[in-house]
C-alpha positions in Angstrom: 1.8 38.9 -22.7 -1.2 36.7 -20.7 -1.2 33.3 -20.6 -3.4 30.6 -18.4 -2.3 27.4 -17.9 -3.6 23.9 -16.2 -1.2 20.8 -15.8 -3.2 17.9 -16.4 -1.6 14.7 -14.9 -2.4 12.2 -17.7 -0.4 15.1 -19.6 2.3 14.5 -17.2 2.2 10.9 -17.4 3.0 11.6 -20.9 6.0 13.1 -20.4 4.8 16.8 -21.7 2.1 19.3 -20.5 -1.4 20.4 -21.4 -1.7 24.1 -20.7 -6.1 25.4 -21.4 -7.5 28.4 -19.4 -9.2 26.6 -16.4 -10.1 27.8 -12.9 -8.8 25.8 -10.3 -11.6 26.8 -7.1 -11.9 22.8 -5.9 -10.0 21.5 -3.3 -6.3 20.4 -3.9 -6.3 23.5 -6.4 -4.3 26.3 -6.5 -4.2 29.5 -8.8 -0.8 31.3 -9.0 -0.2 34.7 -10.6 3.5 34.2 -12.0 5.9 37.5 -12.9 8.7 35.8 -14.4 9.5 33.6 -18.0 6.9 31.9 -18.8 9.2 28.3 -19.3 9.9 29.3 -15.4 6.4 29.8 -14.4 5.3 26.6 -16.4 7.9 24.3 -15.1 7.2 25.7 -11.6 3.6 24.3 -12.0 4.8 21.4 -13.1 7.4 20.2 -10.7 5.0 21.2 -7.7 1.9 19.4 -9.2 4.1 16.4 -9.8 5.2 16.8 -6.1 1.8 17.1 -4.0 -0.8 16.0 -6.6 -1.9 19.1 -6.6 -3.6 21.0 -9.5 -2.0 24.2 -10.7 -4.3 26.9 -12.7 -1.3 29.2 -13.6 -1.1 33.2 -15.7 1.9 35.1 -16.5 2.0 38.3 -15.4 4.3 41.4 -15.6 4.1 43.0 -12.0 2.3 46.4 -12.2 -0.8 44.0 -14.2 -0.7 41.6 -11.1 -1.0 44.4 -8.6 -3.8 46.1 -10.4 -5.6 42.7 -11.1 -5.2 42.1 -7.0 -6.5 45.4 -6.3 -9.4 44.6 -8.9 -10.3 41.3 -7.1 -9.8 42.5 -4.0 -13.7 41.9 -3.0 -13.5 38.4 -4.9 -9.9 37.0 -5.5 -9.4 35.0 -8.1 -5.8 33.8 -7.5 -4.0 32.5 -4.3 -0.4 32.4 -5.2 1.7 36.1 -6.4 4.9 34.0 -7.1 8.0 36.0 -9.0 8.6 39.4 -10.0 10.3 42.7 -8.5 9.1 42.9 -4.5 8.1 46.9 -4.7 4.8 46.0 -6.0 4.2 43.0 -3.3 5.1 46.1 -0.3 2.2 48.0 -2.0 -0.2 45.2 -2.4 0.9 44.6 1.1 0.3 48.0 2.5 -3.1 48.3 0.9 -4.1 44.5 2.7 -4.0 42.9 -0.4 -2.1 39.9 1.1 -2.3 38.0 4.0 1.0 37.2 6.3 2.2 33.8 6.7 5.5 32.6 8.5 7.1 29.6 6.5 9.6 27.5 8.3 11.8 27.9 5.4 11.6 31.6 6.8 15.1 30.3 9.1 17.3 28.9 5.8 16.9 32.0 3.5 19.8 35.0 3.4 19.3 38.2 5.0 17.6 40.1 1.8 14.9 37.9 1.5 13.9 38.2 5.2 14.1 41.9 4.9 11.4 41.4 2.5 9.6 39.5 4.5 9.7 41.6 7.4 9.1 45.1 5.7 5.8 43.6 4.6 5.0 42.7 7.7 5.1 39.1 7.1 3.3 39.5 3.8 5.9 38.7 1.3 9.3 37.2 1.1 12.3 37.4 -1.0 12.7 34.0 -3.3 15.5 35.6 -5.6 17.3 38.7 -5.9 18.4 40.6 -9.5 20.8 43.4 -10.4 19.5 46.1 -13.2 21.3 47.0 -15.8 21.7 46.8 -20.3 21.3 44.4 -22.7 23.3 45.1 -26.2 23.4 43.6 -29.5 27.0 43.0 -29.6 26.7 42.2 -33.8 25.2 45.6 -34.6 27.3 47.6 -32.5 30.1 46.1 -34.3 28.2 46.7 -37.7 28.2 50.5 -36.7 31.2 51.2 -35.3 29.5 51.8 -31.8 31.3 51.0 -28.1 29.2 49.0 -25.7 27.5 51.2 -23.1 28.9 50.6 -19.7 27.4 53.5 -17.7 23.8 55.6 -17.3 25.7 58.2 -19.2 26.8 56.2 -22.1 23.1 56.1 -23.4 23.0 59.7 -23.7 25.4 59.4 -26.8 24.0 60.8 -30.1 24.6 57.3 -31.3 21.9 56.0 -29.1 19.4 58.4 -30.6 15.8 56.1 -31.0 18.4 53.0 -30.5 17.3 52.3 -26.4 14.4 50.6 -24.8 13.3 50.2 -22.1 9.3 49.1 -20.3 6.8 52.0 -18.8 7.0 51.9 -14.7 3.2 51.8 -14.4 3.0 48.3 -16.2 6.5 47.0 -15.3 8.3 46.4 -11.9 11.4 46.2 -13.7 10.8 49.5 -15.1 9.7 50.6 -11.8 13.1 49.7 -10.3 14.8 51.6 -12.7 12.6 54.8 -12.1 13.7 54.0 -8.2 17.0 53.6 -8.9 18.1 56.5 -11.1 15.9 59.0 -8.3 18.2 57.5 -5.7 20.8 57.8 -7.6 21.4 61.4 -8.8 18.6 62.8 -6.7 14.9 63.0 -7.7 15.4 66.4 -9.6 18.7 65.3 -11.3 17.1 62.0 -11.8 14.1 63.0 -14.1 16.6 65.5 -16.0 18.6 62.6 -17.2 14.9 60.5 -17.9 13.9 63.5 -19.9 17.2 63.4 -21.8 16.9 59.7 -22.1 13.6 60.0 -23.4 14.6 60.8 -27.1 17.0 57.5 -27.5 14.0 55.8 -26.5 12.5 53.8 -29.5 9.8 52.2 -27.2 8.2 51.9 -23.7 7.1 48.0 -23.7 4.5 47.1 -21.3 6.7 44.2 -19.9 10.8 44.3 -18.5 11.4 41.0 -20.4 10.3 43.0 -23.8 13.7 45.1 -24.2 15.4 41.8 -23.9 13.9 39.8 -26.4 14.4 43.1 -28.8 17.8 43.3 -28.4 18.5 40.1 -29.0 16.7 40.0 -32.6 18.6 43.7 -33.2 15.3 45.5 -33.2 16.6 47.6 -30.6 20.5 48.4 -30.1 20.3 48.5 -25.8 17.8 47.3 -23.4 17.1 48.7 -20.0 16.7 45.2 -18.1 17.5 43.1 -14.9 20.5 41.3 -16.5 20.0 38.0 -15.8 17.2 38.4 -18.4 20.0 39.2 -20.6 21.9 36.6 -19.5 19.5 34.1 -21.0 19.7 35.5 -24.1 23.1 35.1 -24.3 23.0 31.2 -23.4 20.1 31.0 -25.6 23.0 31.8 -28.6 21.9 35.4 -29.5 24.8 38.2 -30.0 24.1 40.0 -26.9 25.9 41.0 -23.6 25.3 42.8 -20.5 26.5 45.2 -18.3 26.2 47.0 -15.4 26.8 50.7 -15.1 29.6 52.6 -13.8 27.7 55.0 -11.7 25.9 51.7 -9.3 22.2 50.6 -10.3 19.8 49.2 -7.9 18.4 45.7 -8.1 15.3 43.6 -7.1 14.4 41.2 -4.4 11.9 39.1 -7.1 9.4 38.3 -4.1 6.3 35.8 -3.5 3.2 36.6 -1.4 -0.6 34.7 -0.5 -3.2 36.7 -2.0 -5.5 37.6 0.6 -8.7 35.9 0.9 -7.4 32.9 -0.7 -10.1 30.1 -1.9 -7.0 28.0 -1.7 -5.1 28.3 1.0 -3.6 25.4 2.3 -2.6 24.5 -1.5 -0.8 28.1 -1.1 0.7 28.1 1.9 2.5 24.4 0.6 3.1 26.2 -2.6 5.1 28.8 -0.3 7.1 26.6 1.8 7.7 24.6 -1.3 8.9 27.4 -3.8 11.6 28.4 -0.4 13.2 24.9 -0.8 16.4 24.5 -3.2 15.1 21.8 -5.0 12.3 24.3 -6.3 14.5 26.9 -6.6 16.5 25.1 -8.5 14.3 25.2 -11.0 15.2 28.6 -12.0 19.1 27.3 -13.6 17.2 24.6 -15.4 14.8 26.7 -17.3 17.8 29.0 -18.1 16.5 32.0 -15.4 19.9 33.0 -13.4 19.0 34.9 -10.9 20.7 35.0 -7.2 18.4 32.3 -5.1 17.1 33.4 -1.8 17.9 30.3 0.4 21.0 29.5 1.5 21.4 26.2 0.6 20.3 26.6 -3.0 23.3 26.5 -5.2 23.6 29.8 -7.6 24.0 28.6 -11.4 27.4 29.0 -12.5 26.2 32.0 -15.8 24.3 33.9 -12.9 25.6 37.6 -11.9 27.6 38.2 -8.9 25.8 40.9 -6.9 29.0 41.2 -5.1 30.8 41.6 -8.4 28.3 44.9 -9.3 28.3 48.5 -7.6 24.6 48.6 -6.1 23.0 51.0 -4.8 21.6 51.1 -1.1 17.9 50.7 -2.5 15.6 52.1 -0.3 12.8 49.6 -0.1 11.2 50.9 2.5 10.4 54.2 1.1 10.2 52.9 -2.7 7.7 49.8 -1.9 5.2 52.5 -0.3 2.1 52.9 -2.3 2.4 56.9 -1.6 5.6 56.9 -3.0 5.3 54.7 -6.0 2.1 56.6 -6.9 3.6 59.7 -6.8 6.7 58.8 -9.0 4.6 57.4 -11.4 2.5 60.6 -11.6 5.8 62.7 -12.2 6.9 60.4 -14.6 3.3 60.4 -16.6 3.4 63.9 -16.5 7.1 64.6 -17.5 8.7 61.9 -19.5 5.2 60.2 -21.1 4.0 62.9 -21.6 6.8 63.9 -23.9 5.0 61.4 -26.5 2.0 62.9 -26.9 
């Protein structure tokens, strides 16, 4: 789903918020391209309007659509923010000199992952939260049928799980992406697409966004989402039967990252957008619009629902070799021709 927004401030005088599909090109504008809930990308907009005056033109995005509508722009940007939403895209975009490097001063307060991100993209990109990948489940119709949670990768091999999984396609969906990523580093790229292949028949559905499984679960239209659980998470708070888990064998995770889009039209509205969105007062935005992922400064306090990476058996992602545009081409060619193409 695509939405455009613009924060008026007589709307915010009023206590609520205008949203209209506006271009914001004049000075003290800014455009962002947002990858996460669109409650998060909307209260993002308008916390930093309310904070600098300054006018926020704002779409929601899943990942692989931001990176191709960069790439598409490229010549003529049309945004100056890529704020939220798994980092492998943003080392891509990066690589191709999509983005342009800037060095925030926040750069000193934020933990070790986040500068990782920061430097692999050669100052292009920088971690603002970080995400663990792993399943939603409708805890109500399990119980209905008499079926145990799944707790590991093999678990949704189980004849019960036949056309009861979902999951989003890698080519649309960074979340997706990650979890292409993570089973090829997990049991080998060979081993990896035998289990994908067969995964493929308890697949019900290959949504073009990693928030879609989530939201399916939780109405029972689907028995198990593949997801980044703090998606599920909010489900849960939100008062659907659902829970999440985190499988046996490890799983890989994101560094959800934020980037200037080169060739800005805006850019000292984006780089205060950046330094901004590094500050725990923004990121504690994320808790209050019911998001719980791991916040990348230090000083930002992690909401109390939010999983513990610590508590979860990741992986060593590789995201050097998985951020490369080579490689993440190349995967998603495999997986076109292999798994997709299974569908046809």
């Amino acid at each position: 789903m695509t939405i455009s927004v613009k924060i008026s401030a007589a709307a915010l005088l009023l206590g609520s918020s205008l949203f209209v599909s506006v271009s914001a090109q004049a000075a003290g504008a800014l455009t962002v391209y947002c990858g996460v809930q669109e409650e998060w990308c909307q209260a993002m907009a308008v916390s930093f309007q309310r904070t600098t005056g300054i006018q926020v033109a704002l779409t929601r995005k899943s990942a692989g659509e931001t990176l191709a509508q960069v790439r598409a722009e490229s010549n003529n940007p049309k945004a100056d923010i890529w704020w939220g939403g798994p980092g492998d895209p943003q080392l891509q975009a990066s690589e191709e000199g999509l983005l342009q490097a800037y060095e925030s001063p926040m750069l000193k307060e934020l933990h070790p992952w986040a500068v990782s991100q920061f430097k692999q993209s050669k100052g292009k990109s920088v971690g603002i939260y970080a995400g663990a990948l792993g399943f939603i489940y409708n805890v109500d119709e399990l119980k209905k049928r008499n079926i145990a949670a799944p707790k590991c990768w093999s678990d949704l091999l189980r004849p019960e799980f036949k056309a009861e999984v979902q999951a989003a396609n890698p080519n649309s969906s960074g979340t997706a992406y990650t979890t292409l990523a993570t089973l090829v580093q997990l049991f080998g790229e060979d081993d990896g697409f035998s289990y994908m292949k067969k995964l493929h028949p308890q697949m019900n559905q290959y949504t073009k966004s990693g928030i879609a499984p989530a939201n399916a679960a939780a109405r029972g239209e689907t028995l198990v989402g593949i997801i980044f659980i703090h998606d599920g998470v909010t489900q849960k708070i939100n008062g659907f039967p659902v829970d999440v888990a985190t499988p046996c064998e490890g799983t890989g995770y994101e560094i959800g990252s934020m980037s200037i889009i080169n060739g800005a039209k805006n850019l000292d509205s984006a780089k205060k957008w950046y330094d901004w969105a590094l500050t725990p007062a923004a990121q504690e935005i994320a808790g209050q619009n019911k998001s719980y992922q791991v916040p990348s400064n230090k000083k930002s306090p992690i909401p109390p629902e939010a999983p513990r990476l610590s508590d979860i058996r990741l992986i060593d992602y590789n995201f050097q070799k998985y951020g490369t545009a080579d490689e993440r081409k190349r995967l998603l060619t495999r997986w076109d021709n292999e798994i997709r193409a299974a569908s046809n």
